[in-house]
C-alpha positions as CSV (number, residue, x, y, z in Angstrom):
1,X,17.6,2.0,-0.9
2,X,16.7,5.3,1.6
3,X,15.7,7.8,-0.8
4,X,15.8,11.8,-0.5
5,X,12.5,12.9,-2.7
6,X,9.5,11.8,-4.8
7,X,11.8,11.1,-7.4
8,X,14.5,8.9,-6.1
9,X,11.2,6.9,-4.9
10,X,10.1,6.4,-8.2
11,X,13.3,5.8,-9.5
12,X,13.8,2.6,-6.8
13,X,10.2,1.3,-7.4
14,X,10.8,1.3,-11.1
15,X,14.4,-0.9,-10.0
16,X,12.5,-3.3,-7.7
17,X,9.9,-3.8,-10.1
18,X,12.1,-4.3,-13.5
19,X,14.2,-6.6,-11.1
20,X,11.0,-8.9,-10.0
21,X,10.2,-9.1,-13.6
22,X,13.4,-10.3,-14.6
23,X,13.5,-12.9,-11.6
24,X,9.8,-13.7,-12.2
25,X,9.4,-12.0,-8.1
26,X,5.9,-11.8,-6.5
27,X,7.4,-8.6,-4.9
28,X,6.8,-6.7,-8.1
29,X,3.0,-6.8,-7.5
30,X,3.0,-4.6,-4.7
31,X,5.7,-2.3,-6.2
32,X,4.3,-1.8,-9.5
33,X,0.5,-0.3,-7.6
34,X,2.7,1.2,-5.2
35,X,4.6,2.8,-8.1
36,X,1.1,4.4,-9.2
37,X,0.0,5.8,-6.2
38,X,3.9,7.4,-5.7
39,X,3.6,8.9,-9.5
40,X,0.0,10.0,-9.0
41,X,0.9,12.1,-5.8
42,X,4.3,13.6,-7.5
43,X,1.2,14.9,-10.2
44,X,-0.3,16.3,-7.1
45,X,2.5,18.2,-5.9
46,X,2.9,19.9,-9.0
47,X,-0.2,20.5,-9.3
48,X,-0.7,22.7,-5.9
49,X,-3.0,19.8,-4.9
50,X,-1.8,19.7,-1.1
51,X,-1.6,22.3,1.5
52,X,2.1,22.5,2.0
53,X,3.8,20.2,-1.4
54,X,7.0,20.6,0.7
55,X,5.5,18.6,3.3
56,X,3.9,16.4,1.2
57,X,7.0,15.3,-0.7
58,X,8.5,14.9,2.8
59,X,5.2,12.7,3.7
60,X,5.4,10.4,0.6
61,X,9.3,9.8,1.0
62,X,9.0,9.1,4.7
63,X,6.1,6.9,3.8
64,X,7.9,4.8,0.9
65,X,11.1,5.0,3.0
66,X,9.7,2.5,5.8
67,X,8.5,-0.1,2.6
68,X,12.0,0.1,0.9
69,X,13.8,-0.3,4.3
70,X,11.4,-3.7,4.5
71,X,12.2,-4.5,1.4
72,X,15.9,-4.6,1.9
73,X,15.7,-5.8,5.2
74,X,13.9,-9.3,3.5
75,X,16.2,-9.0,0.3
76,X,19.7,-9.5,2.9
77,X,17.9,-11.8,5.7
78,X,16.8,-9.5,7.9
79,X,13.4,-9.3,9.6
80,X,11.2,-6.5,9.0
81,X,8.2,-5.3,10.9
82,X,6.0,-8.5,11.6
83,X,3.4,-7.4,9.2
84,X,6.0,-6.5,5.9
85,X,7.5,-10.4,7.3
86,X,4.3,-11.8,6.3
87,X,3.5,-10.4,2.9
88,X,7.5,-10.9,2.0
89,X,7.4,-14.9,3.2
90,X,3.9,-15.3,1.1
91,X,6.2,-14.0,-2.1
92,X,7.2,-17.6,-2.0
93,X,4.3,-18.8,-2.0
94,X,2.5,-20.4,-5.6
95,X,-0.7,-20.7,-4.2
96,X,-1.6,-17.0,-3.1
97,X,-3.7,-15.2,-5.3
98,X,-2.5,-11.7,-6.7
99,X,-5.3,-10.1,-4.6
100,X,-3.6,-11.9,-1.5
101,X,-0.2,-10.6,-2.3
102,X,-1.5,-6.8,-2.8
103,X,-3.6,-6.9,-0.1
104,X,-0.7,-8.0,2.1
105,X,1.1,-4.8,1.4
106,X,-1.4,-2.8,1.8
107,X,-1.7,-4.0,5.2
108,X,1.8,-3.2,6.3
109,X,1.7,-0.2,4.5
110,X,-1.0,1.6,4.9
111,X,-1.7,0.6,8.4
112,X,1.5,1.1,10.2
113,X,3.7,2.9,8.0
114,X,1.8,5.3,6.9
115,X,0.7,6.5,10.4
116,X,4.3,6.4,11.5
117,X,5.3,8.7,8.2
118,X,3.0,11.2,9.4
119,X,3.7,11.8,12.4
120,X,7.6,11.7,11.2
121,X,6.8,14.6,8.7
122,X,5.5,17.1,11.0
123,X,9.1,17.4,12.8
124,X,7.2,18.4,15.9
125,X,4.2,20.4,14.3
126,X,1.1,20.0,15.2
127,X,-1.0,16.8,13.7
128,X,-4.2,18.9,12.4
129,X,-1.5,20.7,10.2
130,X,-1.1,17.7,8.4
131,X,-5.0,16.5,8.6
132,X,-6.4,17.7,4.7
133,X,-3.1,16.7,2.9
134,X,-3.4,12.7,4.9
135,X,-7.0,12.4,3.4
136,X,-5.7,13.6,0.0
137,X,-3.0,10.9,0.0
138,X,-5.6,8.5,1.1
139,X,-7.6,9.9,-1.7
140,X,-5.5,9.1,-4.5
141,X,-4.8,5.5,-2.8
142,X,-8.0,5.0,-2.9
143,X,-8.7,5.4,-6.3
144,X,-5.9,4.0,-7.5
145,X,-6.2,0.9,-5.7
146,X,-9.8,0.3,-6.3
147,X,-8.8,0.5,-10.1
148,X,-5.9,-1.8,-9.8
149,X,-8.4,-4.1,-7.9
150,X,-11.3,-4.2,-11.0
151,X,-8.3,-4.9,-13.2
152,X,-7.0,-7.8,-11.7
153,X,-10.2,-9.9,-13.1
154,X,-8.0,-10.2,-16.4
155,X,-5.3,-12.0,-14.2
156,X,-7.5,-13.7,-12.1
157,X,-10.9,-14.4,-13.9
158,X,-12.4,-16.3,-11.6
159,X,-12.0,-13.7,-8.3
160,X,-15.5,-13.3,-8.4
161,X,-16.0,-16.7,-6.7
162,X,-14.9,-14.9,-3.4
163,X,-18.0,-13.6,-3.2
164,X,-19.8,-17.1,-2.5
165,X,-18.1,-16.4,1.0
166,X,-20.2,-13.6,2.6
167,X,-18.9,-14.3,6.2
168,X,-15.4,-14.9,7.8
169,X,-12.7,-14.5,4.7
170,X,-14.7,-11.7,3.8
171,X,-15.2,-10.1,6.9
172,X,-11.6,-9.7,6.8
173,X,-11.1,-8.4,3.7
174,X,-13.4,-5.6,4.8
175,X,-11.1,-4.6,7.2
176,X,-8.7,-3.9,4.4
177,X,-10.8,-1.6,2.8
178,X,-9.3,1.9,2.0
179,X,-12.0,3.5,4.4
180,X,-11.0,1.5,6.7
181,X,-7.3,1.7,6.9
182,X,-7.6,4.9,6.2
183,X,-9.2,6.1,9.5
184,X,-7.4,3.3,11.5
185,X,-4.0,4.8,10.2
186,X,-5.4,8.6,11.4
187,X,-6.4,7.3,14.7
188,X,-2.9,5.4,15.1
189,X,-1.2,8.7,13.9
190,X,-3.1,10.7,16.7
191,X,-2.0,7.8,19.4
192,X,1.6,7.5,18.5
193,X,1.9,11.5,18.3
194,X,1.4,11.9,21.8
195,X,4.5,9.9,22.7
196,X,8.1,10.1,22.7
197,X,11.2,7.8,23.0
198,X,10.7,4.2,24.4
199,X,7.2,4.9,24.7
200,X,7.2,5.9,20.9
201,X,8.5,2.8,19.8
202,X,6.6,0.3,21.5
203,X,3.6,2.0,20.1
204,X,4.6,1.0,17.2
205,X,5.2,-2.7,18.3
206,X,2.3,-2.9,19.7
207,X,0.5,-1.6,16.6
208,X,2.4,-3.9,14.1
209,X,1.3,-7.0,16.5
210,X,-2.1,-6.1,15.8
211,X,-1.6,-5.6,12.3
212,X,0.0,-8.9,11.4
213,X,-2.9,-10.8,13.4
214,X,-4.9,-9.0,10.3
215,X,-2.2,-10.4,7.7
216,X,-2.4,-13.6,9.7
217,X,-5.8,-13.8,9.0
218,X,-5.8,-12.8,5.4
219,X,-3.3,-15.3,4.3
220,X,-5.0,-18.6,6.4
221,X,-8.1,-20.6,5.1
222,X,-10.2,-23.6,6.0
223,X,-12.6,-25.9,4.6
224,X,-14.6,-24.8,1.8
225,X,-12.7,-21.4,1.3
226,X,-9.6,-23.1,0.9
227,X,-10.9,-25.3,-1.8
228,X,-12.7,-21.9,-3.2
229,X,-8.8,-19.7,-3.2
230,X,-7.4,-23.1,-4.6
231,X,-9.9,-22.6,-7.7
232,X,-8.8,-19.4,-8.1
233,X,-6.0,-19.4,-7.9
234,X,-6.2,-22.5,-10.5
235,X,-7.1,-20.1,-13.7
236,X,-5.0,-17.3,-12.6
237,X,-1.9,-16.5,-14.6
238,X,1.2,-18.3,-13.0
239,X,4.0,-16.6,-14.8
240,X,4.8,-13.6,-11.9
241,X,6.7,-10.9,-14.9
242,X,3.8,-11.5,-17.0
243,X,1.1,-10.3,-14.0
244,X,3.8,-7.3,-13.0
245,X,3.5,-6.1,-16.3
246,X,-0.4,-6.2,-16.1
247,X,-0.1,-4.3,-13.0
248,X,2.7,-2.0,-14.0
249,X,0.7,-0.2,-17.2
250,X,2.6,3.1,-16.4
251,X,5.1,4.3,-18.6
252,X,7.2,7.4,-17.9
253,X,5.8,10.4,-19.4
254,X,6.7,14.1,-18.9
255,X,4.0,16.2,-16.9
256,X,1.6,17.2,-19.9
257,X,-1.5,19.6,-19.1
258,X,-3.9,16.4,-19.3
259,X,-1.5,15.1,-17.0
260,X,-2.4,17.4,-14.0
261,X,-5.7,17.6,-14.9
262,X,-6.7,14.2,-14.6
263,X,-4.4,14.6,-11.4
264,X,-6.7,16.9,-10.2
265,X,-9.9,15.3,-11.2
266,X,-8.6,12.4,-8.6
267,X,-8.9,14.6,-5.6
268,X,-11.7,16.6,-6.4
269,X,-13.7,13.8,-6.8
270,X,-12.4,11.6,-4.2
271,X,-13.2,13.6,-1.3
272,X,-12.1,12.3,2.1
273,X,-11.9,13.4,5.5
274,X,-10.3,11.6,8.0
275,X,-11.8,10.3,11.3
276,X,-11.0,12.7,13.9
277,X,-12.3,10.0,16.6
């Protein structure tokens, strides 16, 4: 499932995704907003968005690379990273919400893959190269996700109610914020660049430990919260292929002027710059 650019990506989201809808899959959720953000940054690239697009198609496939390899690895028995194990094992599970299930990925992805995929893409460069075109990937995730997020009220109606937590759960899910992850996958990027070989991996070990404590955390509840996600989870939509369908609005489209500009809006108004720290 490895692919070679932006558009073999696209091509294998668009396979996982028809293949969760016809096998009713919780998987699909996180591949059809993944599927988004891919499309969205291939609107980038050819708009001139990024610093070096070359690069940046190499950043994106890298990045998608590691959640395909995941993917398969779960799909043929094999375990992943510790923090993809998690959000693959809670596919089978009825009782997470939609908002668990994305969030899950996001985790995994976003917090160790994506600072792995950037220090993988410079080929030895150094990191400030890469610096502007990370927060403009960020950018468009950010965006993206945040919409996906105020859409999922139609599939779960009664999210709202998570609210009526203000501590604990929630303190958690404010970890998974984009700003968040964002500047903890930087700061991971600038650790792990600095080493090489054995050293390099266990990095990454050592990071995905940390990371599934977080997924840990996201998919456990006690006492009054668990009755509150039970509730929730009571008048959200059930049928899995009829919520990947909500999520997966996109249709294929060739790049039309409005296209890139609304591309470009995106970035321009998203401006982010990564923690340096």
């Amino acid at each position: 499932m490895q692919a070679n650019t932006i558009d073999e990506v696209l091509t294998t989201l668009e396979a996982v995704i028809e293949e969760s809808i016809t096998t009713n899959n919780r998987a699909g959720y996180f591949a059809a907003l993944y599927h988004k953000v891919t499309y969205q940054v291939k609107l980038g690239i050819k708009n001139g968005e990024f610093e070096d697009g070359a690069r940046m198609e190499q950043l994106d496939v890298m990045f998608a690379n590691r959640y395909l390899a995941a993917y398969e690895q779960w799909k043929n028995n094999i375990k992943p990273t510790g923090s993809w194990d998690i959000a693959f094992t809670t596919v089978g599970k009825r009782r997470a919400l939609v908002l668990q299930h994305l969030l899950l990925g996001i985790n995994a992805h976003i917090n160790l893959d994506l600072g792995v995929a950037a220090v993988q893409a410079l080929n030895g460069g150094p990191l400030p190269n890469i610096q502007k075109d990370f927060a403009a990937i960020n950018s468009i995730i950010a965006s993206l996700t945040y919409e996906v997020m105020n859409e999922i009220t139609r599939v779960s109606p009664l999210l709202s109610l998570m609210g009526l937590h203000a501590t604990n759960y929630n303190a958690i899910i404010i970890q998974f914020s984009i700003a968040n992850a964002r500047d903890g996958a930087w700061c991971f990027a600038e650790d792990l660049y600095s080493k090489q070989g054995a050293v390099f991996n266990s990095c990454i070990t050592d990071r995905d430990k940390t990371i599934t404590k977080l997924a840990e955390g996201l998919v456990s509840a006690k006492g009054i919260l668990r009755f509150t996600l039970w509730l929730i989870h009571l008048f959200e939509w059930k049928k899995p292929s009829r919520v990947i369908k909500a999520l997966y609005t996109y249709k294929k489209k060739d790049f039309s002027k409005m296209d890139i500009e609304a591309s470009s809006k995106v970035v321009a108004n998203k401006k982010v710059v990564p923690n340096p720290a």
